[in-house]
Backbone bond lengths (Angstrom), bond angles and torsions (degrees), N, CA, C in turn:
res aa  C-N    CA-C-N  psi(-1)  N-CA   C-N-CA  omega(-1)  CA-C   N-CA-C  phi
1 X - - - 1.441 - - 1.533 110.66 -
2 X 1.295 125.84 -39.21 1.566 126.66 -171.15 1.443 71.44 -74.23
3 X 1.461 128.12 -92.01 1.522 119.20 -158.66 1.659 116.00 4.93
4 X 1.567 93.82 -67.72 1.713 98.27 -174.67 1.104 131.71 -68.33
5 X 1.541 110.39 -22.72 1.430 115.53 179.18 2.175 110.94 -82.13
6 X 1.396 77.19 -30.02 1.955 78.80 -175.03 2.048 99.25 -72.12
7 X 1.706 108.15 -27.29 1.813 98.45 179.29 1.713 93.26 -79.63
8 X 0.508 138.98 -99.38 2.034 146.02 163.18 2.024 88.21 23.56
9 X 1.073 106.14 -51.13 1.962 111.44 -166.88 1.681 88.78 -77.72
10 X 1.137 133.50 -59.02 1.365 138.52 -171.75 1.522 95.26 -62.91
11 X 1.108 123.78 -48.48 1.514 108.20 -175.02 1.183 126.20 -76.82
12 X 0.810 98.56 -14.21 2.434 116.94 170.13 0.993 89.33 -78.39
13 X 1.911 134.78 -62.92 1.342 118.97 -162.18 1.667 100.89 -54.34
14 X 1.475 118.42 -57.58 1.205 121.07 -163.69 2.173 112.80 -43.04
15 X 1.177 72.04 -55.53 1.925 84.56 177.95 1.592 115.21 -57.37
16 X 1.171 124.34 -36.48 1.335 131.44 -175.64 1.492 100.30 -85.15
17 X 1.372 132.51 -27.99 1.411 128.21 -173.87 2.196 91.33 -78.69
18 X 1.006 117.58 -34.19 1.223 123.17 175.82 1.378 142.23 -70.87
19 X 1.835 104.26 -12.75 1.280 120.29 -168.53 1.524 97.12 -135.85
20 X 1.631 114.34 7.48 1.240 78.46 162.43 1.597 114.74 -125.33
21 X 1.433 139.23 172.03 1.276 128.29 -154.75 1.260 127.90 -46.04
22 X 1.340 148.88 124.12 1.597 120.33 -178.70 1.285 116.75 -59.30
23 X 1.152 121.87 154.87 1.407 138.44 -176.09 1.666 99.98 -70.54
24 X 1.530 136.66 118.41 1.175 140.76 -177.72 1.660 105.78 -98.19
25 X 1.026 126.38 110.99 1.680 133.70 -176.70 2.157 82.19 -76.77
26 X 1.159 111.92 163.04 1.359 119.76 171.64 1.210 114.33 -86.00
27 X 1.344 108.43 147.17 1.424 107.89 175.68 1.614 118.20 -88.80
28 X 1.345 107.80 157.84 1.462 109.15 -160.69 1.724 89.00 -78.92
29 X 1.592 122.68 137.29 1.765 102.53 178.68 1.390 117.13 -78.07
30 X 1.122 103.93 153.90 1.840 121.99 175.27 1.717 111.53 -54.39
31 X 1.655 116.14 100.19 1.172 125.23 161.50 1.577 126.34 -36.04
32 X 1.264 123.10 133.16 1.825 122.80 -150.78 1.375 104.23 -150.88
33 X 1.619 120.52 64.78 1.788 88.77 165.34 1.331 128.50 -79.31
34 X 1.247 105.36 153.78 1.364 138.26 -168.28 1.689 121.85 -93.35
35 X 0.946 117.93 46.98 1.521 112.89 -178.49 1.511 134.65 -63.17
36 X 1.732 116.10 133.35 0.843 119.79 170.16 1.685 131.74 -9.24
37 X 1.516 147.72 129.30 1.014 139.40 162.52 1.547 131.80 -68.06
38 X 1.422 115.00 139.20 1.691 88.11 164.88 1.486 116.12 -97.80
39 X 1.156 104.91 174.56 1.640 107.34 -174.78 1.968 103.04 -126.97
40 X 1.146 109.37 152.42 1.446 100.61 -177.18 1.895 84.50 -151.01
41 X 1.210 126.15 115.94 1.750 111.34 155.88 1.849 101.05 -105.33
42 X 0.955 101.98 130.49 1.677 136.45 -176.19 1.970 104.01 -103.66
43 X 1.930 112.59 -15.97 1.178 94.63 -164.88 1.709 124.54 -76.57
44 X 1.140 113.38 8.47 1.741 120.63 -165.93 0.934 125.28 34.90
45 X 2.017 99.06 46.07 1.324 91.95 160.04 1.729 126.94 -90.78
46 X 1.396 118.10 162.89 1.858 109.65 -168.08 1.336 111.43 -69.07
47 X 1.097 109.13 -20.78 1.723 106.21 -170.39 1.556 103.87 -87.81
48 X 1.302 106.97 141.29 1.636 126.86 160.63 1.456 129.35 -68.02
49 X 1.534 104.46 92.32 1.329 106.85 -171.98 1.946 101.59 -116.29
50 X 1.162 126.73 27.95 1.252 114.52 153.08 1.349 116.35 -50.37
51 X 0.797 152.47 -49.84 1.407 135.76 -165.13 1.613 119.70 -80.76
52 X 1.554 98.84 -26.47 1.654 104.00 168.92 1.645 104.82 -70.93
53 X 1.790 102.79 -30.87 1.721 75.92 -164.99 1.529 116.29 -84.84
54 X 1.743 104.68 -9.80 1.144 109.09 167.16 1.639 119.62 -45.76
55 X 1.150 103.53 -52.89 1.721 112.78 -168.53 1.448 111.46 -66.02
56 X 1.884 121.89 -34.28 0.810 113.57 147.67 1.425 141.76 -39.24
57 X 1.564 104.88 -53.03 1.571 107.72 -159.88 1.605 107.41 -74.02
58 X 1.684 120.99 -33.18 1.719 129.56 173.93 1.537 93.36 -55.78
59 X 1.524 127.06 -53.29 1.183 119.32 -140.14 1.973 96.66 -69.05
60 X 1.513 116.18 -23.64 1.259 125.40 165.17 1.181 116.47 -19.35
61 X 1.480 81.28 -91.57 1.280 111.36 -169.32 1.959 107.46 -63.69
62 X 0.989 106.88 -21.61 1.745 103.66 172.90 1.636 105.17 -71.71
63 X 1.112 117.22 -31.47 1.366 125.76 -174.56 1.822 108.81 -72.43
64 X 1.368 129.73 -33.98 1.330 155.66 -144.81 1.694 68.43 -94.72
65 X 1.632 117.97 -75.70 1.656 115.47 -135.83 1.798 97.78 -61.95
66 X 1.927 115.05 -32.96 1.484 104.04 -157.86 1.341 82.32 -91.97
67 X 1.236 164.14 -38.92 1.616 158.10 -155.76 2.440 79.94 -65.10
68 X 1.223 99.89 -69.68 1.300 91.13 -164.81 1.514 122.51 -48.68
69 X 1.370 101.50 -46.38 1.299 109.15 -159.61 1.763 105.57 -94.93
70 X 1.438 114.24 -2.70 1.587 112.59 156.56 1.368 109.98 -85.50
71 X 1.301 135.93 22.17 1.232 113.88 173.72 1.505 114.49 -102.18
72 X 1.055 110.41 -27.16 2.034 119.41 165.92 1.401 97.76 122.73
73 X 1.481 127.52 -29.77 1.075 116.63 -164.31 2.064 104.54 -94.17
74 X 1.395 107.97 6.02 1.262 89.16 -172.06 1.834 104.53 -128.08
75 X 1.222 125.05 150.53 1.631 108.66 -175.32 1.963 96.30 -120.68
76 X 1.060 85.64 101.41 1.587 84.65 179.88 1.351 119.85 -91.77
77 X 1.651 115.59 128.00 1.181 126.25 163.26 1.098 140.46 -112.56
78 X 1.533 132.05 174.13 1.559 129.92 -152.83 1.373 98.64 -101.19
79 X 1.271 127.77 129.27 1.514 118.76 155.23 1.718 121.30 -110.96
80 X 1.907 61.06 115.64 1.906 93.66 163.26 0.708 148.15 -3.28
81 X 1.496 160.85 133.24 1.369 131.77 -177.85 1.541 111.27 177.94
82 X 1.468 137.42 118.78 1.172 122.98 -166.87 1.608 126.90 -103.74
83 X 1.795 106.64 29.67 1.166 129.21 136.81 1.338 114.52 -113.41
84 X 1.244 123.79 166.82 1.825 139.28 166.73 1.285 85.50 -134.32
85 X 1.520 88.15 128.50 1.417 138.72 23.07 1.246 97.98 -118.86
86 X 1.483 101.47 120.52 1.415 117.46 169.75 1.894 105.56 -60.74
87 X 1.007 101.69 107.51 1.716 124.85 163.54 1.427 123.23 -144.62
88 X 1.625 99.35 144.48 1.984 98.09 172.64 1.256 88.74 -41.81
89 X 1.559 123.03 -65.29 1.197 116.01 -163.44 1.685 148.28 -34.02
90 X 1.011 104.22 -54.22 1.245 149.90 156.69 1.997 118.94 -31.57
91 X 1.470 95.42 -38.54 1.344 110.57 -157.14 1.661 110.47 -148.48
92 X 1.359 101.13 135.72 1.991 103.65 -172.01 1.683 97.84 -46.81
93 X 0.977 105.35 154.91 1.645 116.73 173.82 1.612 136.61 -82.28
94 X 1.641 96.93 3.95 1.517 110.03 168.87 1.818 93.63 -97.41
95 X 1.290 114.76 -38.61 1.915 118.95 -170.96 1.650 101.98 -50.50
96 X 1.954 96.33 -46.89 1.096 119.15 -171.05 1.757 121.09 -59.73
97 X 1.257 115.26 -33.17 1.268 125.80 170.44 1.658 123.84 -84.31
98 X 1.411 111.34 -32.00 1.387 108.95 171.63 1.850 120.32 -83.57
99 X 1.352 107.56 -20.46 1.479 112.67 153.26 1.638 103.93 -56.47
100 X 1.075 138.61 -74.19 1.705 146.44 -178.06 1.280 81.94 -46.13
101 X 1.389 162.44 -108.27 1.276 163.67 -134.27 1.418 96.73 -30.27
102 X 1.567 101.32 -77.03 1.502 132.01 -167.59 1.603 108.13 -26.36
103 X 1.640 116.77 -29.39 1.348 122.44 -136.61 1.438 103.68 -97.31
104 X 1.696 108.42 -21.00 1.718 117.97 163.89 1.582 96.76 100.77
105 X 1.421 103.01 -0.02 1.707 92.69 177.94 1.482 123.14 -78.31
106 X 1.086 128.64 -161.53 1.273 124.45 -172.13 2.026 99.92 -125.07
107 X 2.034 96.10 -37.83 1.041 101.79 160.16 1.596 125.54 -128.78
108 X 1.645 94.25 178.56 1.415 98.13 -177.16 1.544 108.30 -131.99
109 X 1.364 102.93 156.95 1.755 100.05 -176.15 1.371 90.97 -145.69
110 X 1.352 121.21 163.10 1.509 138.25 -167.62 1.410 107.72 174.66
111 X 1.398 101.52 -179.21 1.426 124.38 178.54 1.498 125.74 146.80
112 X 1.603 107.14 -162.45 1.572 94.33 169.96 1.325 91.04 -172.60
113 X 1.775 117.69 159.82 0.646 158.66 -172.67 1.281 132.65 -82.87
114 X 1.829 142.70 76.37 1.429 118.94 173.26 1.365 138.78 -107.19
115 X 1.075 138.09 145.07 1.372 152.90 -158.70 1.768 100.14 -87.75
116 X 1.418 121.74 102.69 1.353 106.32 -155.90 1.820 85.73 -105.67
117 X 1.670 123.58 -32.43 1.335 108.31 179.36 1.685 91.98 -158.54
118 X 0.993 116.90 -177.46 1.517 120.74 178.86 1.409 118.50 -53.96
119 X 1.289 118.49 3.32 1.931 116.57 -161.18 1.532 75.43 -129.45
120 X 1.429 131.79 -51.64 1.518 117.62 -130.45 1.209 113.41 -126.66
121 X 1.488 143.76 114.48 1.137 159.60 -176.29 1.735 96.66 -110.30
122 X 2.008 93.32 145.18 1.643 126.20 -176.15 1.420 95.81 -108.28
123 X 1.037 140.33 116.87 0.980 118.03 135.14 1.666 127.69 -106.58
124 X 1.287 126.42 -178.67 1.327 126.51 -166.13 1.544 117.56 -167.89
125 X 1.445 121.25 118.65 1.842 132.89 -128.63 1.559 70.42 -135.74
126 X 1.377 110.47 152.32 1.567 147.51 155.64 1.375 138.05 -122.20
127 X 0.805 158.99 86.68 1.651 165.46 -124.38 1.603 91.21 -129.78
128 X 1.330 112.60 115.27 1.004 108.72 159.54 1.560 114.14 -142.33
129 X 1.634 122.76 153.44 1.430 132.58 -167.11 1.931 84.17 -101.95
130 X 1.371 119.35 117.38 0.897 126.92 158.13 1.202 139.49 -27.43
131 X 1.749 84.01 -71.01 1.640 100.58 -159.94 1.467 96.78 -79.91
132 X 1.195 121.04 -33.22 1.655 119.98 161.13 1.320 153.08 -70.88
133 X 1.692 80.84 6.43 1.690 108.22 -173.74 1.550 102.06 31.13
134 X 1.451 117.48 82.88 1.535 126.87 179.15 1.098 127.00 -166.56
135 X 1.349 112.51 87.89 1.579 142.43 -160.33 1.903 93.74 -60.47
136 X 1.530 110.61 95.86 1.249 131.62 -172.36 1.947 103.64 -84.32
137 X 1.198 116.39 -23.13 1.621 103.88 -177.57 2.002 94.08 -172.47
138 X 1.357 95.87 126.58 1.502 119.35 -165.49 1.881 88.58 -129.20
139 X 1.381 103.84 91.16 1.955 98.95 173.58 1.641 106.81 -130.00
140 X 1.146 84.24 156.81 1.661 99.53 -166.62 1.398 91.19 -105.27
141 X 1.560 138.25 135.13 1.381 140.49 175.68 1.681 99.87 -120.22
142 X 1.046 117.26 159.25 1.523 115.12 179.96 2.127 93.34 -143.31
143 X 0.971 116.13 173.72 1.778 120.06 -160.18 1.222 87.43 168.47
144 X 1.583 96.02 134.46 1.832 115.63 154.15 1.333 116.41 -86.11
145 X 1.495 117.83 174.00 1.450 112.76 -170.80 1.469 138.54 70.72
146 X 1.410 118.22 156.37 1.104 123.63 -165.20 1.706 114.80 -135.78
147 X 1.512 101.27 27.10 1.580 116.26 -163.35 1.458 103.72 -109.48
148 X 1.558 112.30 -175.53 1.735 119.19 -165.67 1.594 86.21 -78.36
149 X 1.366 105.32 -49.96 1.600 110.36 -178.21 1.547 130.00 -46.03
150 X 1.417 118.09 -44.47 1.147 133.54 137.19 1.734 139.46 1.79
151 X 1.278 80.74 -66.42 1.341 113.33 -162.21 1.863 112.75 -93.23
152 X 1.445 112.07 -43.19 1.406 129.68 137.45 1.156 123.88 -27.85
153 X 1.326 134.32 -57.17 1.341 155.08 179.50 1.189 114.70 -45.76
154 X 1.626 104.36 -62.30 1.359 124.83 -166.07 1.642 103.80 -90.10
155 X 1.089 126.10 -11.90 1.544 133.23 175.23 1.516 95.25 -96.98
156 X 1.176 151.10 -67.70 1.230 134.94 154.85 1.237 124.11 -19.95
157 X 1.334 143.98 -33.55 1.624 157.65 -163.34 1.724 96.96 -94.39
158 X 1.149 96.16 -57.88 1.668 117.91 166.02 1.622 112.61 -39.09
159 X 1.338 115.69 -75.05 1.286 127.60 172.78 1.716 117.90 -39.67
160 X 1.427 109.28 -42.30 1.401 125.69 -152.62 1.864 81.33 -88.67
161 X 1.443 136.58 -55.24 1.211 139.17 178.82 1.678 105.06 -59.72
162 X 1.240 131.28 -40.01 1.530 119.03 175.29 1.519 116.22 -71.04
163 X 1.662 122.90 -25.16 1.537 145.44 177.39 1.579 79.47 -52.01
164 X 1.373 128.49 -76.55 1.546 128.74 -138.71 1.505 108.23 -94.12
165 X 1.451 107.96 -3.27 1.784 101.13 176.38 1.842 90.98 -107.47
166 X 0.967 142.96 -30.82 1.896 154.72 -162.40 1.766 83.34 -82.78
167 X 1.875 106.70 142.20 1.502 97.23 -169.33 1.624 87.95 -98.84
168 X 1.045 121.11 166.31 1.514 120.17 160.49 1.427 125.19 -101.01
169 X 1.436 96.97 144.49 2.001 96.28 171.84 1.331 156.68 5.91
């Protein structure tokens, strides 16, 4: 009788170790640099707005690194660079890739930004898997305006499109 009752106890333990959820350890998050944007305005307009669009175009990309990297699943890093503004743009495209190397991520994101007339901004995002050299998401975004709000919007839209192409944990 103990016999049966101690296999009957082992076999509940056994069944209950089996039915109930496995224990998930966390995953370490998916490494993400974040590179600088470029900016280009093409709209001819007279007034001098480099410096607004400057503040715009960082505030982007500042918006891109905490949307990503507050979510837990992503660890975003800075790539390097021993000019600023670190951009493809900016910089030959072999300099440009071993800075992204340099950065320990796995990925890389970039792009830039153009000002086509007073209403209408291009922008244009790159996803790329590093270590696989494999340009994972190439999107063209388009946004009206030339405001903080603006620009939020479309870096949020941005963010929410790198969430669903970037794999998670």
């Amino acid at each position: 009788m103990r016999r049966t009752v101690a296999s009957l106890q082992t076999l509940c333990a056994v069944l209950a170790l089996c039915l109930c959820p496995a224990t998930t350890w966390p995953a370490s998050p998916v490494a993400v640099a974040i590179a600088d944007f470029d900016y280009v305005d093409t709209s001819g307009e007279p007034n001098d707005q480099v410096a607004k669009h400057t503040a715009l175009v960082t505030a982007f990309g500042e918006h891109l690194r905490r949307d990503l990297g507050g979510s837990g699943d992503y660890r975003v890093q800075p790539v390097a660079c021993a000019q600023h503004p670190c951009t493809a743009g900016s910089m030959p495209a072999d300099d440009f890739a071993a800075a992204a190397r340099q950065s320990g991520a796995q990925f890389v994101v970039y792009g830039g930004i153009r000002k086509m007339s007073t209403l209408v901004q291009w922008g244009e995002v790159q996803l790329v898997d590093i270590k696989d050299n494999k340009l994972l998401l190439q999107r063209t975004v388009t946004f009206r305006g030339d405001t903080d709000e603006a620009f939020r919007r479309a870096a949020g839209f941005v963010s929410a499109t790198l969430r669903e192409a970037l794999p998670r944990p």
